[in-house]
Each structure stands twice: as structure tokens, then as C-alpha cells.
DOLO-86531 format. One record per residue (C-alpha): x, y, z; residue number from 1; residue in three letters. Coordinates in steps of 0.02 Angstrom, whole numbers, plus 50000, padded with zeros to 5 digits. Last residue first. Layout:
[[X, Y, Z], NUM, "ALA"]
...
***
This chain:
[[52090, 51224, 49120], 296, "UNK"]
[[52167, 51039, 49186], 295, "UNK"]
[[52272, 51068, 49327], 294, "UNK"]
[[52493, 51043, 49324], 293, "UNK"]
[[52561, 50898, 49427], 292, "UNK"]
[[52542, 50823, 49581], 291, "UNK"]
[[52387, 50761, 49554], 290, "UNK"]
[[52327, 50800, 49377], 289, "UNK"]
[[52383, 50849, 49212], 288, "UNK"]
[[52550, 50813, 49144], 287, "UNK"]
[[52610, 50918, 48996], 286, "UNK"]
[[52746, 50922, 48835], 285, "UNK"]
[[52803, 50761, 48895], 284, "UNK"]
[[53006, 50729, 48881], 283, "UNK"]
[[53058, 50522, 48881], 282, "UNK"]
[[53179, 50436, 48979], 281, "UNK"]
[[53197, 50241, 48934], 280, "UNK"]
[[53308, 50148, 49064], 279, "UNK"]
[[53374, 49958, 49089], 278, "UNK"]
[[53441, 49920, 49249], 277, "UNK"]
[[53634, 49887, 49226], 276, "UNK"]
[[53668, 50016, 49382], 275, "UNK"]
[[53563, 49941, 49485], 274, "UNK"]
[[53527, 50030, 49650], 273, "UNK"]
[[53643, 50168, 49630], 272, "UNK"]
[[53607, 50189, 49474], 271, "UNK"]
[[53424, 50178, 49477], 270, "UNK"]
[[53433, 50333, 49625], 269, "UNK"]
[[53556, 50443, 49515], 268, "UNK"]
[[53436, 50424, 49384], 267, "UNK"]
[[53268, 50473, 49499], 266, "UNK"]
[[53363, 50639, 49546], 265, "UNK"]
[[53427, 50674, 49382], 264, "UNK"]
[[53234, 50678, 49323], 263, "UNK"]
[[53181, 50813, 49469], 262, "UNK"]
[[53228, 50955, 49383], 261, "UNK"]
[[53128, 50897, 49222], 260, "UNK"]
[[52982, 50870, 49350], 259, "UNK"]
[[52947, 50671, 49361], 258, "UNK"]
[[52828, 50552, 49322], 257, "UNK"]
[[52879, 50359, 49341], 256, "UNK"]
[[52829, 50173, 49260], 255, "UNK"]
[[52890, 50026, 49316], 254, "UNK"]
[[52925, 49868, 49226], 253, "UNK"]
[[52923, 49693, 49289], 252, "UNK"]
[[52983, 49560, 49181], 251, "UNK"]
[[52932, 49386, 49130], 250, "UNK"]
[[53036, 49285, 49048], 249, "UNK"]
[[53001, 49230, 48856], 248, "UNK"]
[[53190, 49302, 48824], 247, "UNK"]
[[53148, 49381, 48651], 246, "UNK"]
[[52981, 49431, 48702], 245, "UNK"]
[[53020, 49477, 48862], 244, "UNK"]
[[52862, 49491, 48971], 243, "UNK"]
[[52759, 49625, 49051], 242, "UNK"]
[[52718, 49638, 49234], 241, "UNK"]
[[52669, 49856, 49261], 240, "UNK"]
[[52710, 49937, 49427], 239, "UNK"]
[[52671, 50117, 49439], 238, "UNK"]
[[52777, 50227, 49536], 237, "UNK"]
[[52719, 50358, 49639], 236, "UNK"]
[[52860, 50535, 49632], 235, "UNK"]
[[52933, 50598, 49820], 234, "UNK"]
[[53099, 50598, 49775], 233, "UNK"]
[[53170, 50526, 49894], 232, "UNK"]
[[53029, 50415, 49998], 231, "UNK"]
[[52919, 50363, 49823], 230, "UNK"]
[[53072, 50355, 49722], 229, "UNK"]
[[53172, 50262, 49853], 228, "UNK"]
[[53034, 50134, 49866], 227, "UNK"]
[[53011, 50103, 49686], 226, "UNK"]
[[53188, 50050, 49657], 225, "UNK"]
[[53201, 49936, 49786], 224, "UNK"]
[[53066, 49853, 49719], 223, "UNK"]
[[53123, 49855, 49550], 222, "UNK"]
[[53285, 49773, 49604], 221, "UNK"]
[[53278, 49644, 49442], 220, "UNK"]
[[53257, 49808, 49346], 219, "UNK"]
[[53145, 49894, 49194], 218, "UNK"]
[[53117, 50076, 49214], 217, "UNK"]
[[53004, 50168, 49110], 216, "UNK"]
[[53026, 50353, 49141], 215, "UNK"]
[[52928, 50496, 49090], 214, "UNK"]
[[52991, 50675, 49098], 213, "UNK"]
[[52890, 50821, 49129], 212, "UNK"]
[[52901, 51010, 49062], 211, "UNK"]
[[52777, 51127, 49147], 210, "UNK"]
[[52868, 51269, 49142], 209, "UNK"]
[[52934, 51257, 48964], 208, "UNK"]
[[52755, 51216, 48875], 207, "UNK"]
[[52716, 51369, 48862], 206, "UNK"]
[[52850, 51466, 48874], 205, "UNK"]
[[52933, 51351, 48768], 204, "UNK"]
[[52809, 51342, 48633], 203, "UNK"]
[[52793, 51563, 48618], 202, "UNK"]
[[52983, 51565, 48615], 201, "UNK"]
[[52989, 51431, 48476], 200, "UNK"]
[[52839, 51492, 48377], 199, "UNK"]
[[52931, 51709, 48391], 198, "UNK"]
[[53094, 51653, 48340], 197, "UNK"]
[[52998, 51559, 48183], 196, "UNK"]
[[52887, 51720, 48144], 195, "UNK"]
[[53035, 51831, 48173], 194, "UNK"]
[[53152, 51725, 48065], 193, "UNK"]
[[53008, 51710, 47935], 192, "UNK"]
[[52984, 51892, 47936], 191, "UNK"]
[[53198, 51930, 47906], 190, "UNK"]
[[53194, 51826, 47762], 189, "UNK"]
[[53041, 51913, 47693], 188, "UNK"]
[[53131, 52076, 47707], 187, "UNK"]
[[53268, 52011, 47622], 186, "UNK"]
[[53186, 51976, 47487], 185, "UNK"]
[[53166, 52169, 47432], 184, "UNK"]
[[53042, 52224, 47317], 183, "UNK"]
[[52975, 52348, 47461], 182, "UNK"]
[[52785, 52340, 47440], 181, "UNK"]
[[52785, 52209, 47317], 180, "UNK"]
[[52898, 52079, 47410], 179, "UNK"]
[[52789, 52122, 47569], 178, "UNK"]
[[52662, 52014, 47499], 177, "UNK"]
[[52780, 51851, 47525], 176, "UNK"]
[[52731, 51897, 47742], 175, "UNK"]
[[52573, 51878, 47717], 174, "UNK"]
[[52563, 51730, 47606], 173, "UNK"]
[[52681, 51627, 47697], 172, "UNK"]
[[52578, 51698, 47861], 171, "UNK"]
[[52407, 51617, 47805], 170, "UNK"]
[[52478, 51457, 47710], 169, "UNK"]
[[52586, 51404, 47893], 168, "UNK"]
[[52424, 51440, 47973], 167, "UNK"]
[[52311, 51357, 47875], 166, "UNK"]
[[52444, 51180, 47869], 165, "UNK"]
[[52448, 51199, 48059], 164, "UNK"]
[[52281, 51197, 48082], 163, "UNK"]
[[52228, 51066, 47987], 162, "UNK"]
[[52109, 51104, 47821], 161, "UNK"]
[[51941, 51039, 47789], 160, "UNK"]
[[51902, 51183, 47651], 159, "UNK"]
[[51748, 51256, 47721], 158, "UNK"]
[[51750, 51234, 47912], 157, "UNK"]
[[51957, 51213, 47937], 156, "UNK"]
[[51962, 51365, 47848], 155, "UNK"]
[[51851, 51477, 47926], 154, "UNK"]
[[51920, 51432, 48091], 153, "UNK"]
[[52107, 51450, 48036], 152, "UNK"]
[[52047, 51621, 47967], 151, "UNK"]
[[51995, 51644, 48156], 150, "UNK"]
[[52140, 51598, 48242], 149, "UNK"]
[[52237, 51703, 48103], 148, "UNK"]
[[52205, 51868, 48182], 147, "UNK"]
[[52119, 51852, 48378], 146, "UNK"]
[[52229, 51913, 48505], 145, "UNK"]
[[52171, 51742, 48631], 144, "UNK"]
[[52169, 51707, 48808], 143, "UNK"]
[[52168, 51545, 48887], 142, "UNK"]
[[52320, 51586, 49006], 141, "UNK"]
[[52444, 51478, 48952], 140, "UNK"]
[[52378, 51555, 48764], 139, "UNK"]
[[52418, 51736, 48836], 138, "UNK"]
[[52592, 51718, 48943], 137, "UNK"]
[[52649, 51597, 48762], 136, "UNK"]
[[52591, 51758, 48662], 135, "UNK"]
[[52697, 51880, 48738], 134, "UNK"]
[[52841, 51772, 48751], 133, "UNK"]
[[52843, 51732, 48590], 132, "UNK"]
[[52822, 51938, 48517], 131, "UNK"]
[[52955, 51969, 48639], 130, "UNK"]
[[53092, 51826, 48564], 129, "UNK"]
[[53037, 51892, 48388], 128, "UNK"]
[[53058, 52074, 48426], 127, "UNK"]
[[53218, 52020, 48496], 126, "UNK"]
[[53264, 51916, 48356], 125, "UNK"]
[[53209, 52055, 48235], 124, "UNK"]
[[53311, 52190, 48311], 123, "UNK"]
[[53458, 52060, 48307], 122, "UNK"]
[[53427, 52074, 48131], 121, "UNK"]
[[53400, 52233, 48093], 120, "UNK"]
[[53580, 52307, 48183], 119, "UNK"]
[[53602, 52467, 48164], 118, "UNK"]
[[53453, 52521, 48033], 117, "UNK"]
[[53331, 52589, 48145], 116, "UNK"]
[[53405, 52642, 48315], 115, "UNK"]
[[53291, 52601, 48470], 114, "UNK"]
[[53209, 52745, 48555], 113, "UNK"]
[[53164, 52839, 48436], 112, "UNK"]
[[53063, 52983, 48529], 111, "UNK"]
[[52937, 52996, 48418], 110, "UNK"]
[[52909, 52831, 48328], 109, "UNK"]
[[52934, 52741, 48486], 108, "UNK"]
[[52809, 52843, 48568], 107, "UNK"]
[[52691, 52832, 48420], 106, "UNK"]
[[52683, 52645, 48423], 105, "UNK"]
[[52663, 52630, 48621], 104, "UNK"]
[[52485, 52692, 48646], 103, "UNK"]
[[52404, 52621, 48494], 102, "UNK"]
[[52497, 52463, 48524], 101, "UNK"]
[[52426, 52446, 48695], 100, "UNK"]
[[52239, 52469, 48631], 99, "UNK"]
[[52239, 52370, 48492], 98, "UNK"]
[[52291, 52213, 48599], 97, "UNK"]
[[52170, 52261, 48732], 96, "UNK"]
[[52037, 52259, 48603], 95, "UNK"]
[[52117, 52127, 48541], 94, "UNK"]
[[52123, 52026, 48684], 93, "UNK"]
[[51953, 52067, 48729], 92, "UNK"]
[[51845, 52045, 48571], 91, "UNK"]
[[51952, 51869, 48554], 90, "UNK"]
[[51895, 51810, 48736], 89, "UNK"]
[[51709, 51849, 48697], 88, "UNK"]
[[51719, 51774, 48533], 87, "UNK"]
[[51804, 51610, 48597], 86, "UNK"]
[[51670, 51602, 48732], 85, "UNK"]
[[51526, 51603, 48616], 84, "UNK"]
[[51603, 51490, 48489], 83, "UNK"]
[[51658, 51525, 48326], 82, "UNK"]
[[51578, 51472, 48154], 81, "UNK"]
[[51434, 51569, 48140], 80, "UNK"]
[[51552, 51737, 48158], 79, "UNK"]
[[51651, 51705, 48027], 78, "UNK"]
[[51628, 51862, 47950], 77, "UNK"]
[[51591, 51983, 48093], 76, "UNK"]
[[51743, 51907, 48169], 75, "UNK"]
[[51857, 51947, 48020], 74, "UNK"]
[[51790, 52134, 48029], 73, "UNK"]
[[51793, 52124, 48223], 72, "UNK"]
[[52000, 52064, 48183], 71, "UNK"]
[[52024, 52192, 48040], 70, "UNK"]
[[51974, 52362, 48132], 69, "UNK"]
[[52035, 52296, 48280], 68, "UNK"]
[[52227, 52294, 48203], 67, "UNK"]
[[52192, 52436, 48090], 66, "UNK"]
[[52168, 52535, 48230], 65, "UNK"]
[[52321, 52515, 48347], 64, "UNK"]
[[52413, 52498, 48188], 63, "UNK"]
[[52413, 52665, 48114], 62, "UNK"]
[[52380, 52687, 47941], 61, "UNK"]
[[52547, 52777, 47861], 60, "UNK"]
[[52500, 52713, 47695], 59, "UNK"]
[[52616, 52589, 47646], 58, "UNK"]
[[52706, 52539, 47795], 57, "UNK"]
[[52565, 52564, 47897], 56, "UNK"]
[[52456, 52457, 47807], 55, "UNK"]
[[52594, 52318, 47802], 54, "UNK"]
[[52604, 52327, 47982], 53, "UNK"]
[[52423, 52292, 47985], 52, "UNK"]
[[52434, 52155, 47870], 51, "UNK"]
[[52580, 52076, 47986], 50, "UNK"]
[[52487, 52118, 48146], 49, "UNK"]
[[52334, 52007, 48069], 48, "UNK"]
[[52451, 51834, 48059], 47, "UNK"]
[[52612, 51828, 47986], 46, "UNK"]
[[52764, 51943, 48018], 45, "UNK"]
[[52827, 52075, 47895], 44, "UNK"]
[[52974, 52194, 47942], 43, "UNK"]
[[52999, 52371, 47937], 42, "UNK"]
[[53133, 52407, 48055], 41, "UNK"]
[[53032, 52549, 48138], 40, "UNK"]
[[52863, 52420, 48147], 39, "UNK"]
[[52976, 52264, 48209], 38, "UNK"]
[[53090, 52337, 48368], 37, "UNK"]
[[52997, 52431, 48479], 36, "UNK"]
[[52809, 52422, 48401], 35, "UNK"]
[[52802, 52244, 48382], 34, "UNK"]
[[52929, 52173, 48520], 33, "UNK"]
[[52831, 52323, 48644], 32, "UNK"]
[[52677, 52257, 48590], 31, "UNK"]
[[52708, 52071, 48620], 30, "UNK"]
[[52758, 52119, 48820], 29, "UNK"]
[[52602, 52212, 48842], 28, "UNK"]
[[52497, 52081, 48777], 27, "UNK"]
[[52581, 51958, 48885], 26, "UNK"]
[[52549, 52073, 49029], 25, "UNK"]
[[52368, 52101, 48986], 24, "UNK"]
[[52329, 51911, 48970], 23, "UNK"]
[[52428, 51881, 49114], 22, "UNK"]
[[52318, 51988, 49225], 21, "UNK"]
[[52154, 51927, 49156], 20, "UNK"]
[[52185, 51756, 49178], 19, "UNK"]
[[52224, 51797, 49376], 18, "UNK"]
[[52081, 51886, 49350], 17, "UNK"]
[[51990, 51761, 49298], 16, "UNK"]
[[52073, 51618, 49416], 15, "UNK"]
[[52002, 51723, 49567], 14, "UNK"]
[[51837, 51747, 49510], 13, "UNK"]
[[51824, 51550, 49494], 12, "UNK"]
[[51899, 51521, 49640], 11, "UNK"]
[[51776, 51616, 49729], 10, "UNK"]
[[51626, 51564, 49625], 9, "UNK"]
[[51678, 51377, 49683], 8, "UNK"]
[[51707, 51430, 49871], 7, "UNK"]
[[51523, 51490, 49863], 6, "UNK"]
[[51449, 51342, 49785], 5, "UNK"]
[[51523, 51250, 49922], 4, "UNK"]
[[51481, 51370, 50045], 3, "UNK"]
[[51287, 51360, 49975], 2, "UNK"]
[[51295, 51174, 49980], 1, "UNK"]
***
């Protein structure tokens, strides 16, 4: 018992800091979008790094602080409604957060390393792509930068609103305010096209890796079928008997998970076998469990 107990702790330890690691790493990589190529263009994205850049913009406030400064603030207020553990992992990411973009913002400012003006918008896609990546290496790795997550909490407690409809309120809002800083609509055009660069980046990288497809694969030669998928491309195969409802005959159907790069495998197989076999192929965001990706 004790070496099992001990080989649990062990794995345990390990997958922290291998949570830990990412965590900075994505932080590091959303910092340099924010402070490289958002903060000297002066552009607006949702969420707390939004008000903060809107701080700085207006009264020179730098980031690094304002950014802890309003996410313990916002914790200290909605404290009763968080968890324990998502407290502890928001205090840490955005301590961490803070921390990075304290360190980075004034070397860009100094030494200008990018050139403000010369192109915004692919400044902004960058940023954007950056910011994404960032935060798809920190949710993968059940971390957490605080900002709207815990709005969104507030929300959903008080006002019974879905998390998608808070957040899309929460950085609307946000990034509309910097019409009366800079009376300029193009500078909420170019937030939303950060903010929206930045969701798609953050969903593939996220969701990217680990990309299945699901096949449902109805055949006369089903058995054939099944055994070259099991010996070729090393995938089960469920078995289902259904029945046609138009033809009243019965039917076997089998059901497959693949990798994405191992889909064109299990087509090439069905059409070779029976090349008038009916196929449905259908992307899952996630598989969890043998074979596939664990459950966190």
C-alpha cells in the first residue's frame, strides 16, 4: 500500500510541475503578444488586461500592477463564490501573469523593439495569435490568469447568466469604452479582431492536439472491415446491429475512434474493402480514455 500511495504522490508531483511549467510558458508567451505588439499599438482587448491597458493608456499606470491590483480586488469580492482550488490557481497565474508583464512592458517601451504605427493590424493579429496561444498552453494545463473568469462567476451566481453570453457582455463593454478614451472606432475594430484571433488560437491549441474523428461505418463486409482496423491501424471497433428503417433489414454498423492523422488510414481501408460501404466521419473536440487523451 505504502508504494502504491507512493507512486501516486509521485505522479502527482510530477504532473504539477509539469502544470506548472506550461502555465509559466503560456504566460510568458501571452505577455510578450500584450506588451510587444498590443500596449505600443494601443489597442483594447476584453477581459482584466483590456482595463489595465486602458489605465495605462490614460494615465500612464503600469500594467504589471494594475493587472493584480484588479484581479485580488475582483477576488476579494467574489470570493464566496469561488472554489478553494480555483482561488489558489487564479492567485498564481496572475501573480505570475503580473509579474512577466511588469518585466517585459518597460523593455519594449524602451528599447522599441517593434515599430508603432507600421503596420497595426498585422501587429494585432500577432498579438492576437500570441495572446491564444498563451492562454490555450494555460487552460490545457488547468491553470487560470484570473480577469473575466471571475466576473463570469459572479454573474452566473446572481443574474443566472451562461458563460459565454457574460463573457461576450464583459469584453463588448470593455473594449466599446475605449471609444471615449481615443474617439476612434477603429480602435474597437482592431480589439475585436484581437479578441476573436486570440478565441480561435486559444480553441485550437487546445483542442488542436487532441483532435479525434469518429466514424460510423455501415458495410455488408463489416467483418472484414473491423479486422483490418484493429491489425492496420491499430483502432477497436465497436459492433452495433441496428435496422433500416426504410429497408426493414437489419444492418450492422460499426463504430471507430481515430487520431485526425490516422482517419485517412481507416478510409483507404473501407475503400478497399467496399468501396459502396456507407460512411459518416465526424470531428470530436476530445476523447478520454484508453488510447486516447487522460481525464484531468
Amino acid at each position: 500500500m505504502n508504494k502504491i500511495a507512493d507512486i501516486i504522490i509521485k505522479r502527482r508531483r510530477k504532473q504539477v510541475f509539469k502544470d506548472m511549467f506550461f502555465l509559466f510558458l503560456g504566460i510568458v508567451i501571452y505577455s510578450l503578444g500584450y506588451t510587444a505588439f498590443v500596449l505600443p499599438e494601443q489597442v483594447v482587448m476584453g477581459g482584466v488586461t483590456g482595463i489595465s491597458a486602458l489605465l495605462f493608456y490614460a494615465f500612464g499606470f503600469p500594467p504589471g500592477i494594475s493587472i493584480w491590483v484588479l484581479n485580488v480586488t475582483l477576488l476579494l469580492i467574489a470570493l464566496r463564490a469561488l472554489t478553494r482550488q480555483f482561488t489558489i490557481r487564479t492567485i498564481i497565474g496572475v501573480t505570475m501573469l503580473s509579474a512577466v508583464v511588469g518585466v517585459l512592458q518597460p523593455l519594449f517601451q524602451q528599447f522599441h523593439l517593434i515599430t508603432v504605427g507600421e503596420d497595426k493590424f498585422m501587429h494585432v493579429l500577432i498579438g492576437g495569435a500570441l495572446g491564444g496561444t498563451g492562454l490555450g498552453l494555460i487552460f490545457s494545463h488547468n491553470g487560470s490568469t484570473g480577469g473575466t473568469d471571475i466576473i463570469i462567476a459572479l454573474l452566473n451566481k446572481h443574474f443566472n447568466m451562461s458563460f459565454g453570453r457574460a463573457m461576450q457582455f464583459i469584453d463588448i463593454t470593455i473594449i466599446s469604452s475605449s471609444y471615449l478614451l481615443f474617439h476612434s472606432m477603429e480602435t474597437i475594430v482592431y480589439g475585436i479582431a484581437f479578441t476573436l484571433t486570440a478565441s480561435f488560437v486559444c480553441d485550437y491549441v487546445i483542442n488542436g492536439t487532441r483532435q479525434t474523428v469518429q466514424f460510423i461505418i455501415i458495410s455488408k463486409e463489416y467483418e472484414k472491415i473491423a479486422d483490418k482496423i484493429n491489425k492496420h491501424v491499430n483502432r477497436g471497433v465497436t459492433l452495433i446491429e441496428g435496422k433500416g428503417w426504410y429497408s426493414k433489414q437489419e444492418v450492422d454498423i460499426l463504430i471507430v475512434l481515430t487520431r485526425k492523422y490516422e482517419s485517412q488510414g481507416v478510409m483507404s481501408l473501407v475503400k478497399a474493402i467496399d468501396p459502396h460501404a456507407l460512411v459518416s466521419q465526424t470531428f470530436c473536440h476530445g476523447v478520454f480514455g484508453e488510447g486516447f487523451d487522460k481525464i484531468k
